[in-house]
C-alpha positions in Angstrom: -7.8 15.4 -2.3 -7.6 11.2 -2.8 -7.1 9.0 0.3 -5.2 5.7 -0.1 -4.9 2.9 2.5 -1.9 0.5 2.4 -0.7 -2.7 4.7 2.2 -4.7 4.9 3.5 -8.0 6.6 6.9 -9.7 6.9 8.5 -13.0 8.5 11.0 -12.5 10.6 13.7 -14.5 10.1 17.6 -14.5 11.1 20.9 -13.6 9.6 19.0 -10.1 8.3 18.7 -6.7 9.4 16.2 -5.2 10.7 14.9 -2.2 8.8 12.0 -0.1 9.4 11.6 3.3 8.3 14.7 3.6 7.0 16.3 2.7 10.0 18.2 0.0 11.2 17.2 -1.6 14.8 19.5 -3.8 16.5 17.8 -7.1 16.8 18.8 -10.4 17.1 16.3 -11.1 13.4 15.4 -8.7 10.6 12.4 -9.2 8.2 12.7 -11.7 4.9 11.7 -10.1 1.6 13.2 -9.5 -1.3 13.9 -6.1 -1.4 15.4 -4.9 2.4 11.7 -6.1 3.9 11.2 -2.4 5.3 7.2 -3.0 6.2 6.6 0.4 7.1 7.9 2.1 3.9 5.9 -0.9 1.6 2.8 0.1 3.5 3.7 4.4 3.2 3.9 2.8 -1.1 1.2 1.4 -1.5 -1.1 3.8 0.9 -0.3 6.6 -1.9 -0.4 4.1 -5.2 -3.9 3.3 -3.5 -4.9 7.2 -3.7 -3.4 7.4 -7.0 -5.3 4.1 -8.4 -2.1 2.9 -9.4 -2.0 -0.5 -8.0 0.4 -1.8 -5.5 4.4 -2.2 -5.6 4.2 -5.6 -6.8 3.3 -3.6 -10.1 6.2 -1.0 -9.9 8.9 -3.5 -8.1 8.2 -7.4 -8.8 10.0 -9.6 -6.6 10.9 -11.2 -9.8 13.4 -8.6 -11.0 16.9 -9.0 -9.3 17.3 -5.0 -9.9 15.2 -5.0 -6.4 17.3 -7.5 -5.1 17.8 -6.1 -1.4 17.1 -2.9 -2.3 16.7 0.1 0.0 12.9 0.4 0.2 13.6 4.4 1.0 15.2 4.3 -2.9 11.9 2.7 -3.8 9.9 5.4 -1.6 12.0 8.1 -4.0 10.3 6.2 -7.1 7.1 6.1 -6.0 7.4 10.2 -5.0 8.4 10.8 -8.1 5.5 8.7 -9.4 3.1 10.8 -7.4 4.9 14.6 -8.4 4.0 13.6 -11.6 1.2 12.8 -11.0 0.1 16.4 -9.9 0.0 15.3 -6.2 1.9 15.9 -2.9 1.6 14.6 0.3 -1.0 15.8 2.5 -0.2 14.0 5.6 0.7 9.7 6.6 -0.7 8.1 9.5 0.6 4.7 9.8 1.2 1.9 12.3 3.5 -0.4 13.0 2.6 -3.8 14.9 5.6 -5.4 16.5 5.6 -7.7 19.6 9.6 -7.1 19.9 11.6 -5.2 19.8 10.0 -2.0 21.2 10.6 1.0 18.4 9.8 4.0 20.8 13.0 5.4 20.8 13.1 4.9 16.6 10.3 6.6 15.8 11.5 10.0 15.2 14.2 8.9 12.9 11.6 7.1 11.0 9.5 10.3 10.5 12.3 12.0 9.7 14.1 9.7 6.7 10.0 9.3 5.2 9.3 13.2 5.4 12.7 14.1 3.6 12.3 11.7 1.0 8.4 13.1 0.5 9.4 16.0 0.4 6.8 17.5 3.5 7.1 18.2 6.9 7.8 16.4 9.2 4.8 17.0 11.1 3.1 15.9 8.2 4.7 12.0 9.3 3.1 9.7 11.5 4.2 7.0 12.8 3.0 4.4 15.9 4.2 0.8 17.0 2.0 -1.1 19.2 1.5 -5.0 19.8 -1.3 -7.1 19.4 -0.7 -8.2 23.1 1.0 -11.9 22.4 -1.9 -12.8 20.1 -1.1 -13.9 15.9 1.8 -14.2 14.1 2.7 -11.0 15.4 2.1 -11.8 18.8 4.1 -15.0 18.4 7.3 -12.9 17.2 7.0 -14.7 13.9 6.1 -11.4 12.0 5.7 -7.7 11.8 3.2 -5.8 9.9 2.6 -2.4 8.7 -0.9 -0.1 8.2 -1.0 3.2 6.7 -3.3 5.8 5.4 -2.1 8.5 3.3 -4.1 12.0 2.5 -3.1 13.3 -0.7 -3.3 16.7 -2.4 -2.7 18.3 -5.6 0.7 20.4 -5.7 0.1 23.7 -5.1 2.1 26.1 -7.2 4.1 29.1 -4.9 3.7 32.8 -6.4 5.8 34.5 -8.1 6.7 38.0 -8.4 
């Protein structure tokens, strides 16, 4: 098994959608990056690269490269899937966190476990996902921000019998 840790941070800014998980939160700002800013899916990345000692998604996706140009980060989460199949691994479980002062993603959460498990191929029960605050205090606090913290558990693919 190989245990990866990833963390993520955006600006929030207007005149962009607000993405996390895959889904789409009505909010008056959305998070600036090059790719569609999703901090919770960059963090998912980069907790299994991490396991898989392959860097971070800088390496795979360079801000540099208009092909990433406002891309789906749940098209880049297919990527880095594949990356890890090949890799002889699947996903154990994710435990990941998303700090937020507004808006309140309760009532997103779900949908955000969902879109990440089908995409990794695993249970959903094999998808966590929290949101808390950092009551008022940072960049976070301030609403400037919103950051992402995950740990993934990884384990190699086990084949099925056949008869």
């Amino acid at each position: 098994m190989r245990l990866g840790f990833g963390y993520d941070v955006h600006k929030l800014v207007e005149n962009r959608k607000l993405i996390i998980g895959g889904v789409t939160i009505p909010y008056k700002k959305g998070l600036l990056g090059h790719s569609d800013a999703d901090v919770l899916v960059h963090s998912i990345m980069d907790s299994i690269l991490g396991a898989l000692a392959l860097g971070d998604i800088g390496k795979y996706f360079p801000d540099t490269d208009m092909a990433y140009k406002d891309i789906s980060s749940m098209k880049l989460l297919e990527e880095i899937y594949n990356i890890m199949n090949e890799n002889g691994y699947e996903v154990g479980n994710i435990d990941a966190t998303v700090a937020a002062e507004n808006p309140k993603l309760a009532t997103f959460i779900l949908d955000m476990r969902e879109n990440i498990s089908k995409i990794l191929n695993t249970s959903v029960d094999n998808i966590s996902v929290k949101a808390t605050t950092t009551e008022k205090l940072g960049f976070v606090g301030n609403g400037e921000g919103i950051s992402s913290y995950c740990v993934c558990l990884l384990k190699p693919i086990t084949e099925t019998c056949k008869e």
